[in-house]
LUMBA-754405 format. One record per residue (C-alpha): residue number from 0; residue in three letters; x, y, z. Coordinates in steps of 0.1 Angstrom, whole numbers, plus 2048, in hexadecimal, padded with zeros to 3 digits. Layout:
// LUMBA-754405
+-----+-----+-----+-----+-----+
!   n ! res !  c1 !  c2 !  c3 !
+-----+-----+-----+-----+-----+
! NUM ! ALA !   X !   Y !   Z !
...
+-----+-----+-----+-----+-----+
This chain:
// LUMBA-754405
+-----+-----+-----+-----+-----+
!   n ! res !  c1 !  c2 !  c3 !
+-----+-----+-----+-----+-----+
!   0 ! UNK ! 7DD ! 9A4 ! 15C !
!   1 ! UNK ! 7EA ! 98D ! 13F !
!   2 ! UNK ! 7EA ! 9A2 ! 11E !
!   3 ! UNK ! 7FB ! 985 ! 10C !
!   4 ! UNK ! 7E7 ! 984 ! 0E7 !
!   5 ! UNK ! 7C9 ! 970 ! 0E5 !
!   6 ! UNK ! 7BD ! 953 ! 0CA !
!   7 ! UNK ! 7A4 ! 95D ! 0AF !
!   8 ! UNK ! 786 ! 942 ! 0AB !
!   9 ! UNK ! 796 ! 93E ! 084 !
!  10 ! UNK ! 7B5 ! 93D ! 099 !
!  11 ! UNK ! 7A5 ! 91D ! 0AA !
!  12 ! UNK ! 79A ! 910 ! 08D !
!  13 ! UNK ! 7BA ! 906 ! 07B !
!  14 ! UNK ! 7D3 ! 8FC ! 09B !
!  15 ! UNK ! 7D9 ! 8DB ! 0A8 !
!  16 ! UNK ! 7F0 ! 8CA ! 0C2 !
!  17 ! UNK ! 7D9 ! 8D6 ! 0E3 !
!  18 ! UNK ! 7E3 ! 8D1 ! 102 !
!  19 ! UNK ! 7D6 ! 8B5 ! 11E !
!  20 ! UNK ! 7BB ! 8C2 ! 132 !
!  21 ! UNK ! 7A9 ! 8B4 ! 155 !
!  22 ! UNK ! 788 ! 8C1 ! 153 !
!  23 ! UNK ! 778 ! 8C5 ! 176 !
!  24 ! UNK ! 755 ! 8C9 ! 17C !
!  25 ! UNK ! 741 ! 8D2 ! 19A !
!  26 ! UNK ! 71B ! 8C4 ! 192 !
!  27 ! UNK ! 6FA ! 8C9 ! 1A7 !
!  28 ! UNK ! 6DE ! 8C6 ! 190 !
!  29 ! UNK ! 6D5 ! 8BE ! 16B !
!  30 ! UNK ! 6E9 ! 89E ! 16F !
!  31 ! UNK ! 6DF ! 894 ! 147 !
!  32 ! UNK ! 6F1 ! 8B5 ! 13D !
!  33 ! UNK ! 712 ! 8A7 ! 146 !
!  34 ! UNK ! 710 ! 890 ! 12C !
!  35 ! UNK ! 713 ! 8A5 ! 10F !
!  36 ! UNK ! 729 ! 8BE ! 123 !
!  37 ! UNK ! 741 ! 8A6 ! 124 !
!  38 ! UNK ! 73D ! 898 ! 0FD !
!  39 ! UNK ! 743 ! 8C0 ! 0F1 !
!  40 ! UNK ! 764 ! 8C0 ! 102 !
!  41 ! UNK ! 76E ! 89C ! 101 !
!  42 ! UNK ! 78A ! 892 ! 0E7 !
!  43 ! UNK ! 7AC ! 87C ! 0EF !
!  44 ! UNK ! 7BE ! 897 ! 103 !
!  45 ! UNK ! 7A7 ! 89B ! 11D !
!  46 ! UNK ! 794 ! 889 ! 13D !
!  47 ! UNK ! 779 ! 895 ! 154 !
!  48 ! UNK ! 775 ! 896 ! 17C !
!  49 ! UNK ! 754 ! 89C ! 185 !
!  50 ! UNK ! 746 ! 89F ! 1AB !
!  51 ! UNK ! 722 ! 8A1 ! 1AE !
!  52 ! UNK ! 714 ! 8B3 ! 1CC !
!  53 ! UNK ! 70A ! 89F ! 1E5 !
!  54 ! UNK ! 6EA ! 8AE ! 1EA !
!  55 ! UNK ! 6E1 ! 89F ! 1CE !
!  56 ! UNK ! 6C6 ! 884 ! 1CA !
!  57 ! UNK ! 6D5 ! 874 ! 1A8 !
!  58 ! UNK ! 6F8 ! 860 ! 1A0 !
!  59 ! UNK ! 707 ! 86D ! 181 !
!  60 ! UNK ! 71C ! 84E ! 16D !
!  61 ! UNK ! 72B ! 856 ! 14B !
!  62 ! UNK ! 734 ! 83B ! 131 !
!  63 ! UNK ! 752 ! 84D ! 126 !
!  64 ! UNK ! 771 ! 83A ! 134 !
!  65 ! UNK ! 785 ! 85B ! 13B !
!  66 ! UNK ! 76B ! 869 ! 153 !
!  67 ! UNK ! 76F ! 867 ! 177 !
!  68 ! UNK ! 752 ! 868 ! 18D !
!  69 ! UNK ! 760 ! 870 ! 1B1 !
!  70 ! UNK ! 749 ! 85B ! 1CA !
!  71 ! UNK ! 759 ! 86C ! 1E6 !
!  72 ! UNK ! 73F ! 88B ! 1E8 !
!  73 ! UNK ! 737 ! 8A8 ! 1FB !
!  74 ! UNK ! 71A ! 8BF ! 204 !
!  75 ! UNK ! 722 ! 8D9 ! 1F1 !
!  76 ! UNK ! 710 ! 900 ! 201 !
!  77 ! UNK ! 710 ! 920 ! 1ED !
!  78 ! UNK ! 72B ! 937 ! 1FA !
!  79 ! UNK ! 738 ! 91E ! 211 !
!  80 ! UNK ! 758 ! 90A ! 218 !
!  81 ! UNK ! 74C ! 8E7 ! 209 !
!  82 ! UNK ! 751 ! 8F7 ! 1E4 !
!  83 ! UNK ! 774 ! 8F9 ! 1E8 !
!  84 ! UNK ! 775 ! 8D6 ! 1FC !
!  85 ! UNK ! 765 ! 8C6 ! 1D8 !
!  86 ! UNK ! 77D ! 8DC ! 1C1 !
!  87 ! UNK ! 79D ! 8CE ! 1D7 !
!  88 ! UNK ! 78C ! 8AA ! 1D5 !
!  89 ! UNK ! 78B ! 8AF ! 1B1 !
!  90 ! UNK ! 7AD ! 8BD ! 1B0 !
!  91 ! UNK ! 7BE ! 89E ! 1C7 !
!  92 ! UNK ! 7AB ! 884 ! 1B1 !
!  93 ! UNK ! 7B7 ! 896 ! 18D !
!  94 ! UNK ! 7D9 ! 89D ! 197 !
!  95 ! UNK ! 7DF ! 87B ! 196 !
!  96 ! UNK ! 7E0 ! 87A ! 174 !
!  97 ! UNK ! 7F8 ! 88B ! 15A !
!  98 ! UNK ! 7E7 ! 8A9 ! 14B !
!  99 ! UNK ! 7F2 ! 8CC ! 140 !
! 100 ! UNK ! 7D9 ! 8DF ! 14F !
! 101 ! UNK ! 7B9 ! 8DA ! 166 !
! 102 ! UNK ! 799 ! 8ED ! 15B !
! 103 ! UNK ! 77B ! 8F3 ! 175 !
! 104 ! UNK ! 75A ! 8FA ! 16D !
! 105 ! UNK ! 736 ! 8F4 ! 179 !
! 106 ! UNK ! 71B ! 8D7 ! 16E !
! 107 ! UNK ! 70A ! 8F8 ! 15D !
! 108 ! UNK ! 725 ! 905 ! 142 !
! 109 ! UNK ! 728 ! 8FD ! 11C !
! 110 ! UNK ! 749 ! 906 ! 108 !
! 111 ! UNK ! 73B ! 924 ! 0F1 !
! 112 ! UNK ! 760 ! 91F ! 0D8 !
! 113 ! UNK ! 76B ! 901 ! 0C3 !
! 114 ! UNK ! 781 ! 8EB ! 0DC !
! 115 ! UNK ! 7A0 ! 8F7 ! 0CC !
! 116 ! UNK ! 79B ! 91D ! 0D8 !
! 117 ! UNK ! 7A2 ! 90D ! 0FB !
! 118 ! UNK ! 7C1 ! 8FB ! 0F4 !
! 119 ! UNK ! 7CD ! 91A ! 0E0 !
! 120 ! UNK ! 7C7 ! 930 ! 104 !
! 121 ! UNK ! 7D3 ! 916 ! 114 !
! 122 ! UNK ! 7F2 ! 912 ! 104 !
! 123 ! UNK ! 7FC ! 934 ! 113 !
! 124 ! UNK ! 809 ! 91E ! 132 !
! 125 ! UNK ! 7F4 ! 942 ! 143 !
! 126 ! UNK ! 7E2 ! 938 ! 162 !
! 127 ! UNK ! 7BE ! 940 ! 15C !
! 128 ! UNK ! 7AE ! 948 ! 17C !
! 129 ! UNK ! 79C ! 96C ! 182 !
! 130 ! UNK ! 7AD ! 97B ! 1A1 !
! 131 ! UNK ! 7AF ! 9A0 ! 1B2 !
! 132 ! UNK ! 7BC ! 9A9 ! 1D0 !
! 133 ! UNK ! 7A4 ! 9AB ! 1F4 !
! 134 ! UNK ! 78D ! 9C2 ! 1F3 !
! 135 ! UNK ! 781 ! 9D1 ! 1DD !
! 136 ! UNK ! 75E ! 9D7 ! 1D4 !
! 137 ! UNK ! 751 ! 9B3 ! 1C8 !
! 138 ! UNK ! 768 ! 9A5 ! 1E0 !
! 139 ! UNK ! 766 ! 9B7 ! 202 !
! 140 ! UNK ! 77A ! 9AE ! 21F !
! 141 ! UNK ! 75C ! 9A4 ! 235 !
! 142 ! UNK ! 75B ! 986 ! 223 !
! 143 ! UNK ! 779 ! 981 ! 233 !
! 144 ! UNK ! 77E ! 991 ! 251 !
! 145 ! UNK ! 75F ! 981 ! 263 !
! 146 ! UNK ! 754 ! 963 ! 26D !
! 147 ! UNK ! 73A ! 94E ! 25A !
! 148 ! UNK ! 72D ! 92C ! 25F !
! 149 ! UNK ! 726 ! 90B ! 246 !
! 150 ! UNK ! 700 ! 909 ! 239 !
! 151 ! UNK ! 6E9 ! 90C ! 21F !
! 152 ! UNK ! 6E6 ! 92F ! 21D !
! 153 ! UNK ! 6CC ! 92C ! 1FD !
! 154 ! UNK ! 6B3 ! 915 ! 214 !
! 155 ! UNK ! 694 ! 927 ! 227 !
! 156 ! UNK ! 698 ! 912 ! 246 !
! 157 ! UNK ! 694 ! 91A ! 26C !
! 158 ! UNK ! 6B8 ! 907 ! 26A !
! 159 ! UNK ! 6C9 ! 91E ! 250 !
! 160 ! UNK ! 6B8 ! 93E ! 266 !
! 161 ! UNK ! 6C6 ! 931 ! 28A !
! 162 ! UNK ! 6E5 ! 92D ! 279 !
! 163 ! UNK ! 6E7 ! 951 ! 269 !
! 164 ! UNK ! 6DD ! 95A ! 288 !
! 165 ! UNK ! 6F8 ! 94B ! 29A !
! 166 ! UNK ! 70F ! 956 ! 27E !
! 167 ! UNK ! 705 ! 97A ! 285 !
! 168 ! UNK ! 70D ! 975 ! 2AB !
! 169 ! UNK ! 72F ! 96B ! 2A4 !
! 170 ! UNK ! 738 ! 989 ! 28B !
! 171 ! UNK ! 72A ! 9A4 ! 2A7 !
! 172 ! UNK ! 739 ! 991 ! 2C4 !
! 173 ! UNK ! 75E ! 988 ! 2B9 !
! 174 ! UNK ! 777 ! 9A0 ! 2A8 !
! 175 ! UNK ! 785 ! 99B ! 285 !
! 176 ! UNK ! 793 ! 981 ! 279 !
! 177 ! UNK ! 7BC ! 984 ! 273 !
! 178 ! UNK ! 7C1 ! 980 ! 24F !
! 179 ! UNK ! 7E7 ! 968 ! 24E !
! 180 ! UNK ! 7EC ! 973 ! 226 !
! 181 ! UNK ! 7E9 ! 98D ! 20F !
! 182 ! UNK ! 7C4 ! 984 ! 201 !
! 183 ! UNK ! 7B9 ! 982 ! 1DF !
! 184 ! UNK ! 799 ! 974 ! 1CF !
! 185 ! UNK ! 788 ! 96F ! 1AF !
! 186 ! UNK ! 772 ! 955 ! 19B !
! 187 ! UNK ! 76E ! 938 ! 1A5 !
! 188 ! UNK ! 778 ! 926 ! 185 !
! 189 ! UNK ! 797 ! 91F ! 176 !
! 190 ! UNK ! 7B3 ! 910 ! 15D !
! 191 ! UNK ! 7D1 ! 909 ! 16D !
! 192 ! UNK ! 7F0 ! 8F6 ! 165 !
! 193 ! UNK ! 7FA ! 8D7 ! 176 !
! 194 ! UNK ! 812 ! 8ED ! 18B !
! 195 ! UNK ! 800 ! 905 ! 196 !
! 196 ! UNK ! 7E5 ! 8EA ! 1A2 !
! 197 ! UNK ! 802 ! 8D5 ! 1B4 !
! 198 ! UNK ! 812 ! 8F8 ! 1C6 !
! 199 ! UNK ! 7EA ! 8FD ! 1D1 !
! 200 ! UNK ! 7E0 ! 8DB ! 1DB !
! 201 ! UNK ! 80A ! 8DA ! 1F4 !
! 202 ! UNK ! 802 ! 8FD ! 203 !
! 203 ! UNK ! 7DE ! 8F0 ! 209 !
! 204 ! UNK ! 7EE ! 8D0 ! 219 !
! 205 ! UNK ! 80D ! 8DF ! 22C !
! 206 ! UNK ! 7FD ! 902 ! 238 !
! 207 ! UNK ! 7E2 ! 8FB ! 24F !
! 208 ! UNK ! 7DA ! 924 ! 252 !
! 209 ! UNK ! 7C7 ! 924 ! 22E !
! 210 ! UNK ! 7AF ! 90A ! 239 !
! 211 ! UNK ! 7AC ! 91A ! 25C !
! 212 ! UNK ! 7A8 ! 93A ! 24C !
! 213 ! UNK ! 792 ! 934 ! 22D !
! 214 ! UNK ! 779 ! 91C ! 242 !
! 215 ! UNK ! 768 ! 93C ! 251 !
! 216 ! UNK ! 766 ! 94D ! 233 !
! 217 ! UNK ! 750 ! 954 ! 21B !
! 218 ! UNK ! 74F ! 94B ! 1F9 !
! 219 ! UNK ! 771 ! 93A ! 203 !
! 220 ! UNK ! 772 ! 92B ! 1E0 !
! 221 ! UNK ! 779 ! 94B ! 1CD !
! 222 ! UNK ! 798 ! 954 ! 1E2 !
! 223 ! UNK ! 7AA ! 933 ! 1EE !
! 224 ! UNK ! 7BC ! 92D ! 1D0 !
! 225 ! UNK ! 7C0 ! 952 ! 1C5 !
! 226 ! UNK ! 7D3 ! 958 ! 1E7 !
! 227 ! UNK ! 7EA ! 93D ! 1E2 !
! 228 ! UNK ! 7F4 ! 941 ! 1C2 !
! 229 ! UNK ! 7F6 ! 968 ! 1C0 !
! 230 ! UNK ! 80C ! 966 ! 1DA !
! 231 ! UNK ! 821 ! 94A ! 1CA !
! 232 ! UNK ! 839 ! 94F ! 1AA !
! 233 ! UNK ! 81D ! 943 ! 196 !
! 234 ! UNK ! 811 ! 967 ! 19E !
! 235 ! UNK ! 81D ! 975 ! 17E !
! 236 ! UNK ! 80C ! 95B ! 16A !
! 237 ! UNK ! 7E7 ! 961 ! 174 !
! 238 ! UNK ! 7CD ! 972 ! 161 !
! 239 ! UNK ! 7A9 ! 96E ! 157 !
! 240 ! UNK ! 795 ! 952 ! 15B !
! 241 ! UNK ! 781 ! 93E ! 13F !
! 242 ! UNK ! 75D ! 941 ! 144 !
! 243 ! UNK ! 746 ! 95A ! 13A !
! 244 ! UNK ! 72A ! 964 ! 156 !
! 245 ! UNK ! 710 ! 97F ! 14F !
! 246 ! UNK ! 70A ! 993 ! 172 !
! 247 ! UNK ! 6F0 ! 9AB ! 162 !
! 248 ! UNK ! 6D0 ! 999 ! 16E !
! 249 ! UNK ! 6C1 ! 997 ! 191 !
! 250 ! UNK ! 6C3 ! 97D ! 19C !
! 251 ! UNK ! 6E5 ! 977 ! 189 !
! 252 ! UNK ! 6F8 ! 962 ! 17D !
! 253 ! UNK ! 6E1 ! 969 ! 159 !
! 254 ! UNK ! 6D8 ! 944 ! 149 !
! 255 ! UNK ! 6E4 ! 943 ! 120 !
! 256 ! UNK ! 6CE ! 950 ! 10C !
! 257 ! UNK ! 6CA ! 956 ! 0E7 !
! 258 ! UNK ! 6D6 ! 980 ! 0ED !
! 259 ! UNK ! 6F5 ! 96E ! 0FC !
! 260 ! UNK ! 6FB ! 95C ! 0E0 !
! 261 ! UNK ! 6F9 ! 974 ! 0C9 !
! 262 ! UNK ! 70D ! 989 ! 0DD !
! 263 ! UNK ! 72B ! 968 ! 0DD !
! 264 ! UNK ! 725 ! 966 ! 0B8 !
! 265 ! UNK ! 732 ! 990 ! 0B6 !
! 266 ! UNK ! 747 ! 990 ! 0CB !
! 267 ! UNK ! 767 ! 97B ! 0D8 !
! 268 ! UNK ! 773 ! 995 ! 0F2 !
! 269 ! UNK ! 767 ! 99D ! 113 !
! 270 ! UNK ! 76E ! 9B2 ! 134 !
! 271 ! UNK ! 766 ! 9AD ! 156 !
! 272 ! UNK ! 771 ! 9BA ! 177 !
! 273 ! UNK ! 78F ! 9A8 ! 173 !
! 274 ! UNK ! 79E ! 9B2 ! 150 !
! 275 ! UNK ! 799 ! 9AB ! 12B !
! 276 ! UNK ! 792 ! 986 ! 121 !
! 277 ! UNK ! 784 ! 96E ! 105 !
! 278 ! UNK ! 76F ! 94F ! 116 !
! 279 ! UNK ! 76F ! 92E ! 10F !
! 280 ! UNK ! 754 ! 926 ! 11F !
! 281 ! UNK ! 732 ! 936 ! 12E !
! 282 ! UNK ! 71C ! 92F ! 14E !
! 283 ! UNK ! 6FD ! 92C ! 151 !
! 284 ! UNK ! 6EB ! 917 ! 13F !
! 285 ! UNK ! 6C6 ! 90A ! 144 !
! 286 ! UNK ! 6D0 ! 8E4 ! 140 !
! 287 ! UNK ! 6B1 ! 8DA ! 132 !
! 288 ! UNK ! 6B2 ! 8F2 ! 115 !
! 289 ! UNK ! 6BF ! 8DC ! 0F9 !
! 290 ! UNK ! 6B7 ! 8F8 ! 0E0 !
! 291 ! UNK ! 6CE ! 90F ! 0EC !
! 292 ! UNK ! 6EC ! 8F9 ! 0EE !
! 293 ! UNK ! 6E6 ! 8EE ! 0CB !
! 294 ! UNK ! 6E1 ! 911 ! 0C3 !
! 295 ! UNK ! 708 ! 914 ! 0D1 !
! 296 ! UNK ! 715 ! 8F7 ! 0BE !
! 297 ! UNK ! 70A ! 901 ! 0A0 !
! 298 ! UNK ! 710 ! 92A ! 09E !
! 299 ! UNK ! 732 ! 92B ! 0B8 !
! 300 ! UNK ! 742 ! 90A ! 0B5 !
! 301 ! UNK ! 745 ! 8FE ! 093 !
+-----+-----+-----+-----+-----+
């Protein structure tokens, strides 16, 4: 884990000069949220890559001339290999453009620190993406090792049971999987520099064993990229991700509430299973609660 020091928020406050930053967001619902996700974080170093789930009923279009709407979308299943297909879309479409780093985050986070707490972080050069090595206990190897299929895992269905059923079949009936790498996972989200994302998006492209691998997976998402990059130079560069998620609750993630923000408004630092860190941003919140993201703007980033 990076032990580098960390900003203040009066740190944040007084700097300037922040770096470019491709902010990538995966969307499914609250499609009116986006538009003043995007306005808290929007300034003339930045653009946006959204992909909306394609599950989903509405069209998101933005006024804003750097926001970029991928039309190109995917059916997008808890747990399943289509995340990582929309984060790699959002990655081939961004990377066309010059920026220093590439931010991911969901269509349900809000940035709980004044913009320039980010670009202080940021300015690091650190990769920020949440990884430990396979297994442990939040990450076990059967997520791995067995075979699982593509569905909606969330959806009561005689569809979604046949194929669980079949899903169980297959684990019982065929051995282990080989695992090709040294296997590491995480969080899905991220902040990573423009090389790290290029050195992610060529191994993706010229080694066909991670997609072969990671397609029977589950919760592929959270280890593609970790795997590649901790066993890549950038290795020594990684440490904890951005984004603040409260596991306490069942059923978890927590949404924001007013104890959390009272809780960001104490304290800066946090820990997790994967080390010390200080968020930029938090997930997640109820997208229809306008209160409490003007209750954010107004107590944590001023």
């Amino acid at each position: 884990m990076n032990k580098r020091p960390l900003p203040s928020t009066a740190d944040s406050r007084k700097r300037s000069q922040p770096v470019k930053v491709a902010y990538l967001i995966l969307a499914h619902a609250g499609l009116d949220f986006l538009d003043r996700l995007i306005a808290s974080l929007n300034d003339d170093n930045c653009g946006f890559y959204v992909h909306v789930d394609g599950k989903a009923e509405a069209n998101y279009a933005s006024a804003c001339k750097n926001v970029t709407v991928l039309s190109d979308r995917s059916d997008v299943y808890w747990a399943g290999y289509s995340q990582l297909e929309a984060e790699v879309k959002l990655l081939q479409r961004a990377i066309k453009s010059d920026f220093d780093y590439y931010v991911l985050i969901s269509g349900v986070d809000y940035p709980i620190r004044p913009n320039q707490f980010l670009y202080d972080l940021l300015s690091s050069g650190d990769e920020f993406i949440s990884t430990c090595k396979v297994p442990t206990e939040h990450k076990p190897l059967s997520r791995f090792e067995s075979y699982y299929l593509h569905y909606d895992r969330r959806a009561r269905s005689a569809k979604s049971y046949s194929l669980w059923l079949a899903e169980t079949a297959l684990r019982i009936a065929w051995r282990k999987k080989n695992i090709p790498f040294k296997l590491y996972a995480g969080s899905s989200w991220f902040a990573l520099t423009k090389g790290a994302v290029k050195h992610v998006l060529s191994t993706l492209e010229e080694d066909p064993r991670y997609e072969e691998f990671f397609r029977t997976c589950l919760c592929s998402d959270e280890a593609v990229f970790q795997t590649i990059l901790a066993n890549s130079p950038f290795k020594h560069r990684m440490t904890h991700n951005l984004t603040y998620t409260d596991w306490s609750t069942n059923p978890a993630p927590a949404i924001i509430s007013d104890r959390h923000i009272e809780l960001f408004q104490k304290q800066v630092t946090f820990t997790s299973v994967y080390g010390e860190y200080r968020p930029f941003f938090a997930r997640k919140f109820d997208t229809k609660n306008t209160r409490m993201l003007d209750l954010v703007d107004r107590r944590l980033r001023q």
